[in-house]
Phi, psi and omega in degrees: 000307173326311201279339177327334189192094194274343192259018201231025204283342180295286193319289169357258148347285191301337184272321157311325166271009159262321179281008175264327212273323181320302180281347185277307175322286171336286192300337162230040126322280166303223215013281201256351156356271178260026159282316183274322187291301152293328175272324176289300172247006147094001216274146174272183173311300193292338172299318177303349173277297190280353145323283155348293183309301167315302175317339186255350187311293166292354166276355178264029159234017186302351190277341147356291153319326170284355165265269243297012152263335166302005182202331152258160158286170188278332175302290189307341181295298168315329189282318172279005194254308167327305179289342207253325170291311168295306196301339175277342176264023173277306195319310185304300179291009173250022199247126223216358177228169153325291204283333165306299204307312196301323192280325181302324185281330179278355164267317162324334189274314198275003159265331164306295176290349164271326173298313171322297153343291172339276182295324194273286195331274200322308180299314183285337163257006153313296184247209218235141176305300173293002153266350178261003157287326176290308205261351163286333183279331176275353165314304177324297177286006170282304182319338193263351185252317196290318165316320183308316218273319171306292181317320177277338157293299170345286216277327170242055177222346168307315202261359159248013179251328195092153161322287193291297200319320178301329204295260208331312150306282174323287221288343166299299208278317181296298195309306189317319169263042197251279179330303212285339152298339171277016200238320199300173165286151193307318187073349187298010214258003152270014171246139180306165194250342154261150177240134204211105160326118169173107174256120205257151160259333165330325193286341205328345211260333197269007184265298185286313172285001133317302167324301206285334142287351157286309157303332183279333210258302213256325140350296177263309181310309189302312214270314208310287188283337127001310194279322158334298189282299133347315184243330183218011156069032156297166188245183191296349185273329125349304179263336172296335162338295221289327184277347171284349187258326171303290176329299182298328180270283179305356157308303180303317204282326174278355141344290220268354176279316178319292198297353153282325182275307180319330197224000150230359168113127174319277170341307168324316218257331198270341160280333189287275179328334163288322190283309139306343156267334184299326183283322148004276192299295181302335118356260170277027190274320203247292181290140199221050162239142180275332183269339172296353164279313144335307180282301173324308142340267190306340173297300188293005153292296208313321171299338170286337171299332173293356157314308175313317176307303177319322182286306268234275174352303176297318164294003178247339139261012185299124167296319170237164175255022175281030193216348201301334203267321206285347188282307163291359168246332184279007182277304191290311183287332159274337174286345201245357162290333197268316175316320186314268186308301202299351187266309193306289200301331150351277175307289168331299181301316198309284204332323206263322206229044186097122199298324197313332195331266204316317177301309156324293194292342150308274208332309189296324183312274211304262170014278190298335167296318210275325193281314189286320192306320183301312183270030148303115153248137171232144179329313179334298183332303180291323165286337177277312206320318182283344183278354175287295164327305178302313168349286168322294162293350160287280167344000000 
């Protein structure tokens, strides 16, 4: 990761040791989630829909952020965010009702989605366009080793520590490395010195697949291990497998997924990853052998990483880079408009018509996604044409 940009290494650094500490936290928070959430505190489908719901709550106010940079960096922010994560999953392990659980999530979450913002802003104004496709995957596959490491404390630290007590440790051990990023060096000396609120209609195509990936994305996160647990009692030692086998598979594969959208193309990667989700969804709509339910599981991490095209997509039509955090946080707030609705209404379709419900209506989601994704176009296109041309006529 250093040599990518030797003259940029404080930002570098800093940004590995806030996405190691953001995902270890996350992951295991998400470990043990609906495992803790049903054995402790009882909760049903629809609460967990409206659990959700909380949880995203702050990504629909993510455009936020394009003002609160006009006045702190994006670094420091990431730092307070970082400290905001911990402290709701400290919260998580003091929580004995529905609506405590709720507010512990809801302090997490705004330390999540705003660093989450934050972090893609920093990054896209660090590097060169043809770098950031390489180093969000290995940002990514960093994210995947601090998960490994979450996940493997979960599954052999739950059952002689308990739920809260763990809650309580990570969200301590996060927060603390939270502080100490606000102690690091500022690191801004790759970032424009100005900030600038400007929403394109050009942008119209990286707006709408953003929803739509919002919607296909929250879908399967609420429900997928919910339907596990819920339709089929795995227990936490289990579910913790499954996010340690994620972790582990994506240290390798998001490497090379960057280093795939780096060398075929955003469009390409976002057809391929679509496509693969349908059979994905229709998985678990249909199929009730459990371990063909697991691989599927682990496909569909591994696909999200290809999500990373959308961010990459965008820097290569962003007009400025003053415009980059406020475009990627109102980005976050339509994605997160589908985060909103989609746990409820989710939740809601299982009780009445069935767990297939919700997983089907991801299929139609991915489908429209798959279709639209085909008028992805880049200035490139256009910047190559006359050199083709020329080709031609030498030939």
């Amino acid at each position: 990761m250093l040599s990518l940009s030797k003259n940029k290494r404080h930002t570098i650094i800093y940004l590995i040791i806030a996405n190691f500490l953001l995902y270890f936290g996350f992951r295991s928070w998400q470990a043990m989630l609906n495992n803790f959430a049903v054995e402790e505190i009882g909760i049903g489908p629809a609460s967990m829909g409206w659990l959700q719901a909380v949880r995203e709550l702050p990504g629909l106010m993510g455009f936020l952020l394009g003002f609160l940079v006009l006045i702190f960096s994006e670094i420091k922010i990431m730092a307070i965010c970082i400290i905001m994560l911990g402290g709701g999953i400290f919260l998580t392990g003091q929580a004995n009702n529905a609506p405590y659980l709720f507010f512990s999530t809801l302090v997490m979450s705004f330390g999540f989605h705003f660093f989450y913002s934050s972090n893609n802003s920093v990054v896209l104004m660090t590097l060169k366009k043809e770098e950031a496709p390489k180093f969000m995957g290995q940002l990514n596959s960093l994210g995947a080793i601090a998960a490994l490491a979450a996940t493997g404390a979960v599954y052999f630290l739950t059952q002689s520590w308990g739920y809260k007590n763990l809650y309580m440790a990570i969200g301590g051990f996060v927060a603390a490395g939270g502080v100490f990023l606000l102690l690091f060096k500022d690191g801004q000396e790759s970032l424009p010195s100005r900030r600038k609120i400007i929403l394109r209609w050009q942008y119209w195509l990286y707006y709408l697949l953003s929803f739509l990936m919002g919607c296909r994305r929250h879908i399967f996160t609420t429900f997928a291990i919910f339907l596990l647990v819920k339709e089929y009692g795995i227990s936490v030692q289990t579910t913790a497998l499954l996010f340690l086998v994620n972790s582990v598979v994506s240290v390798y594969t998001l490497q090379s997924i960057g280093k795939l959208v780096h060398r075929l193309g955003e469009r390409l990667m976002l057809t391929i990853a679509f496509s693969i989700l349908i059979i994905v969804f229709l998985g678990y709509a249909f199929v009730t052998y459990l371990p063909i339910l697991f691989i599927l599981f682990v496909v569909d991490n591994v696909l999200f990483g290809v999500s990373m095209a959308l961010t990459t997509y965008f820097h290569k039509i962003a007009v400025t880079q003053e415009e980059i955090t406020s475009n990627v946080a109102v980005q976050q707030t339509i994605n997160h408009i589908a985060a909103i609705v989609v746990p409820i209404i989710g939740g809601i379709v299982w009780k009445s018509y069935g767990s297939q419900t919700p997983f089907l209506v991801g299929v139609g989601i991915v489908t429209v996604s798959l279709f639209l994704v085909q008028f992805m176009h880049l200035p490139l296109d256009s910047e190559t044409a006359p050199a083709l041309a020329n080709l031609k006529k030498k030939a």
